[in-house]
C-alpha positions in Angstrom: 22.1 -31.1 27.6 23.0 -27.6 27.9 24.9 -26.4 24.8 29.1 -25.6 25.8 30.6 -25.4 22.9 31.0 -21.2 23.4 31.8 -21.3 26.8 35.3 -20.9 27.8 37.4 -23.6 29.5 36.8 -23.8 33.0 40.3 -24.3 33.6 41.1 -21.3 32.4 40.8 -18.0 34.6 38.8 -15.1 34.4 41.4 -13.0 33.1 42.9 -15.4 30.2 39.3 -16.1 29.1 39.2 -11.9 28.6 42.2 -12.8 26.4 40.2 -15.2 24.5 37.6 -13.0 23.6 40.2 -10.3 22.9 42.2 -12.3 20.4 38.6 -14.2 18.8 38.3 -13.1 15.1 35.0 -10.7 15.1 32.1 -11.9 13.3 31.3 -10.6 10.0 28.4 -8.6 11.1 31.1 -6.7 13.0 32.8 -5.8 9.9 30.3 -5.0 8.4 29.4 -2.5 10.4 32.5 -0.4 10.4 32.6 -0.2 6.3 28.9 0.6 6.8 29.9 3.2 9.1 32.5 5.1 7.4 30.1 4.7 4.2 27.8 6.7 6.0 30.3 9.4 6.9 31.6 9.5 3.8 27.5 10.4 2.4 27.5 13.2 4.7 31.1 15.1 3.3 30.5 18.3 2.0 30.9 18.6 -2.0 34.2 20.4 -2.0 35.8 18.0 0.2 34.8 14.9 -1.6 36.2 16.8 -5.0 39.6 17.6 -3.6 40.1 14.3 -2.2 39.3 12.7 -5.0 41.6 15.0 -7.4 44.3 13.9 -5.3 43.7 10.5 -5.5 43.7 10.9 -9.2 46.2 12.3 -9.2 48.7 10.0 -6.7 47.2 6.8 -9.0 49.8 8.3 -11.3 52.2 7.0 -9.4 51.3 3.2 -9.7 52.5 3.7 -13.4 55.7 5.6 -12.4 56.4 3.0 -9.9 55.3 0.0 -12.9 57.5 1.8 -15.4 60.1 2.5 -13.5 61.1 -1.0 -12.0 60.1 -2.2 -15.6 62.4 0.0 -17.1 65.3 -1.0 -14.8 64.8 -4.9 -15.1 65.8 -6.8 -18.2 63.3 -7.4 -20.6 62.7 -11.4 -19.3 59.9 -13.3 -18.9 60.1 -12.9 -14.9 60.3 -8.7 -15.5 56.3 -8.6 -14.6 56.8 -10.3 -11.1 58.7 -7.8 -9.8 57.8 -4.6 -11.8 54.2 -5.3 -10.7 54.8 -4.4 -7.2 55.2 -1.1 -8.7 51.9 -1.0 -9.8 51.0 -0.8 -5.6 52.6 2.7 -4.9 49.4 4.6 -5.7 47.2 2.1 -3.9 49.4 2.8 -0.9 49.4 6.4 -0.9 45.7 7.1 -2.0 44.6 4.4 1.1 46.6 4.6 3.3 46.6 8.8 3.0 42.4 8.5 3.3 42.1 10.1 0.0 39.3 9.3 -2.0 39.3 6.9 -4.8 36.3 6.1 -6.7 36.5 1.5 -6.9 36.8 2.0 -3.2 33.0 3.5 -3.0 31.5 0.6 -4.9 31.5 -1.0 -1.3 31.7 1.5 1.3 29.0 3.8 0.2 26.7 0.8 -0.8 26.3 -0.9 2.3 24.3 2.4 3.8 21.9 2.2 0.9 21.6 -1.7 1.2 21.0 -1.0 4.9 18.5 1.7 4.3 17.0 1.1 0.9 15.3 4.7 -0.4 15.5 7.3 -3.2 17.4 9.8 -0.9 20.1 6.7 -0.2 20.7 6.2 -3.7 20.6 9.9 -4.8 23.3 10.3 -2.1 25.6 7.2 -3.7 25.0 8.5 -7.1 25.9 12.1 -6.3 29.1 11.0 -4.1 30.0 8.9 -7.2 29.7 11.2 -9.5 31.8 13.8 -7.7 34.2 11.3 -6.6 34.6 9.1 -10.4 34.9 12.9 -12.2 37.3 14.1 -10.1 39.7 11.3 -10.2 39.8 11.0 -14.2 40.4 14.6 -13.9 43.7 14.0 -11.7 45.0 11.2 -13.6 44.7 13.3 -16.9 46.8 16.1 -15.4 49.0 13.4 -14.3 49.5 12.3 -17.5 49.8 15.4 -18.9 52.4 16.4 -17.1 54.6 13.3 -17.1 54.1 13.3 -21.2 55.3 16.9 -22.0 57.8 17.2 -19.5 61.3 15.4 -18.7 60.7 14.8 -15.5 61.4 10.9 -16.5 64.0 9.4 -18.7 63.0 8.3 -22.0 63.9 4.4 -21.0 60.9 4.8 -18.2 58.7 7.0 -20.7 59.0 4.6 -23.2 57.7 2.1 -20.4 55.0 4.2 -19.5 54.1 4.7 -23.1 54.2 0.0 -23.6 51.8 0.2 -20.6 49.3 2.3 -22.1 49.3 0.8 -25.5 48.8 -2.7 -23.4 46.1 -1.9 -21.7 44.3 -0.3 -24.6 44.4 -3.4 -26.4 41.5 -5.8 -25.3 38.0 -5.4 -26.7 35.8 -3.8 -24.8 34.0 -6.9 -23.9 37.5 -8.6 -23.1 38.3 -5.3 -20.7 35.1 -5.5 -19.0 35.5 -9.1 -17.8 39.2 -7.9 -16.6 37.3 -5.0 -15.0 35.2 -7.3 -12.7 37.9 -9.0 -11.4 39.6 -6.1 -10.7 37.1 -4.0 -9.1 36.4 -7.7 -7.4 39.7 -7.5 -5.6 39.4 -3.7 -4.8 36.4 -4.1 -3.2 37.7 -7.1 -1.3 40.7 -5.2 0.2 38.2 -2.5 1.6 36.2 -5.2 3.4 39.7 -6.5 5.3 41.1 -3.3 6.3 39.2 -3.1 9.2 41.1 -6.4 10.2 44.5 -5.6 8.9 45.7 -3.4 11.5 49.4 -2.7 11.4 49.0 -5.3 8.3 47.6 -3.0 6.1 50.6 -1.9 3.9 51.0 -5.4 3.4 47.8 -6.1 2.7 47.2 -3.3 0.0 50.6 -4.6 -1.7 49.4 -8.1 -1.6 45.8 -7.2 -3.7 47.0 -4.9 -5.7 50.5 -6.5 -6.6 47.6 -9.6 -7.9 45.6 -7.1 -9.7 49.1 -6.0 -11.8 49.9 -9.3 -12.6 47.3 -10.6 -13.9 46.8 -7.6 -16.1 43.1 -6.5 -14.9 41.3 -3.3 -15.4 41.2 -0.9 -12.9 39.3 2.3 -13.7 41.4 5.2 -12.0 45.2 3.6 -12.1 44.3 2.1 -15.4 43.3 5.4 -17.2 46.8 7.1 -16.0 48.2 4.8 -18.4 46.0 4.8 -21.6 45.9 8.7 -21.3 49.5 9.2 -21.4 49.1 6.5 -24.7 46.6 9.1 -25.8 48.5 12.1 -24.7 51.5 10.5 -26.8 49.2 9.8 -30.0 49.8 6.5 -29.6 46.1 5.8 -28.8 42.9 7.8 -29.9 41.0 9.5 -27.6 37.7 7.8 -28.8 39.6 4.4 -28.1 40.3 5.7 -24.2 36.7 6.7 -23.6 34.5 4.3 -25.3 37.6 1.2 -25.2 38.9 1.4 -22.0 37.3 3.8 -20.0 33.4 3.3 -20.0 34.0 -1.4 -20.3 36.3 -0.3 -17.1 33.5 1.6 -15.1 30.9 -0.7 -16.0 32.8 -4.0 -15.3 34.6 -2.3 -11.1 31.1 -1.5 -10.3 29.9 -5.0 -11.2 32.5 -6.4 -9.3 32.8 -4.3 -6.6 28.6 -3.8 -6.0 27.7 -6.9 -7.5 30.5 -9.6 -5.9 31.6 -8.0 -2.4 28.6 -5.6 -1.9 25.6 -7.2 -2.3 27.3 -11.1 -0.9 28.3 -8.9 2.1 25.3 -7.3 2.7 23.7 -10.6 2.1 26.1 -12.5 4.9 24.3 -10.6 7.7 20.7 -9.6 7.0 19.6 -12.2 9.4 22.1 -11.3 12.0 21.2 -7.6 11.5 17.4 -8.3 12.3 
């Protein structure tokens, strides 16, 4: 018996079973292939262009702890405060994807699919040179963020003193403890890269959704998560030594496990077969 069960109805005509196809979610082989494909143009960007994007991206990921602070600073201090304050925490997400800019969680998926595709030296000395560039030039935005929002009154000193709680706060886990908040987080980043291709005019709402989960639950993100502990640092309310070898080296370590190791490497996985 002949096998029906991905043939159209026959009671449907030509043209709505062109809609059917049309409206069909596209296989994951599909999606793949379009994060494989802008990984692959971002490999071939000139230096200078990865380095400014990035610095801007750095640089705008301030803004998901103006936007935290802020709504924190305006809310009473309740118990519900971090369900609405955390939506804050999205602005930066917003503006750094949505604007194309490039932020360095983002390339723990996009850049590895290329080299999983096409495993050799050249591949990885590619990802490690674009990651380099890209993770350098981001912590050097959000310092000059930070920098700038400490020593000047740009803010009031209700929403610097907000900033300052958020810095202290995520400063405060171990190491180990920040590294298994890193995962998650760099988990969820490198999930939201893998549905953008879906999303469509969803995408706002998409990146607001992710990263509104990644607030609340108080995870470790390596570029919005620096703009904080810096300005703590920046503020003397945390050591330097306790924002580099604390926060900021458990935070790389544990976004590239969960980014490479959970999305990456299980998407790559999904279609090998398919591929061949």
């Amino acid at each position: 018996m002949a096998d029906t069960r991905h043939v159209p109805s026959s009671r449907l005509a030509s043209r709505e079973k062109e809609n059917v196809d049309n409206i069909s979610a596209p296989r994951t082989l599909i999606v793949h292939e379009a994060v494989r494909k802008e990984g692959e143009e971002e490999l071939r960007r000139p230096t200078s262009s990865l380095m400014w994007s990035a610095l801007a991206a750095g640089l705008s990921m301030g803004f998901s702890m103006v936007g935290d602070g802020l709504l924190r600073a305006g809310l009473p201090d309740e118990p519900w405060r971090p369900l609405i304050s955390s939506f804050g925490y999205s602005f930066g997400f917003l503006i750094v994807i949505l604007g194309r800019q490039q932020l360095f969680t983002e390339n723990t998926l996009t850049v590895i699919l290329p080299l999983l595709y096409e495993r050799s030296w050249v591949g990885l000395r590619d990802v490690l040179r674009l990651w380099a560039i890209v993770f350098m030039a981001n912590i050097l935005g959000t310092l000059l963020f930070a920098f700038c929002v400490e020593g000047t009154g740009v803010f009031s000193p209700e929403a610097k003193e907000q900033f300052l709680e958020l810095g202290i706060h995520a400063a405060e886990p171990s190491p180990a403890v920040t590294f298994a908040k890193a995962i998650f987080a760099g988990w969820i980043i490198a999930l939201l890269v893998w549905l953008l291709p879906l999303a469509g005019s969803a995408k706002p709402f998409v990146i607001i959704g992710l990263t509104y989960l990644v607030a609340l639950g108080q995870l470790s993100h390596i570029i919005a998560g620096s703009v904080e502990v810096a300005y703590a640092a920046f503020a003397g309310a945390v050591g330097w030594g306790e924002y580099a070898i604390g926060f900021l080296l458990p935070t790389l370590l544990g976004n590239v496990v969960g980014g490479v190791g959970l999305v990456a490497l299980l998407a790559h996985a999904q279609v090998m077969e398919e591929d061949d």
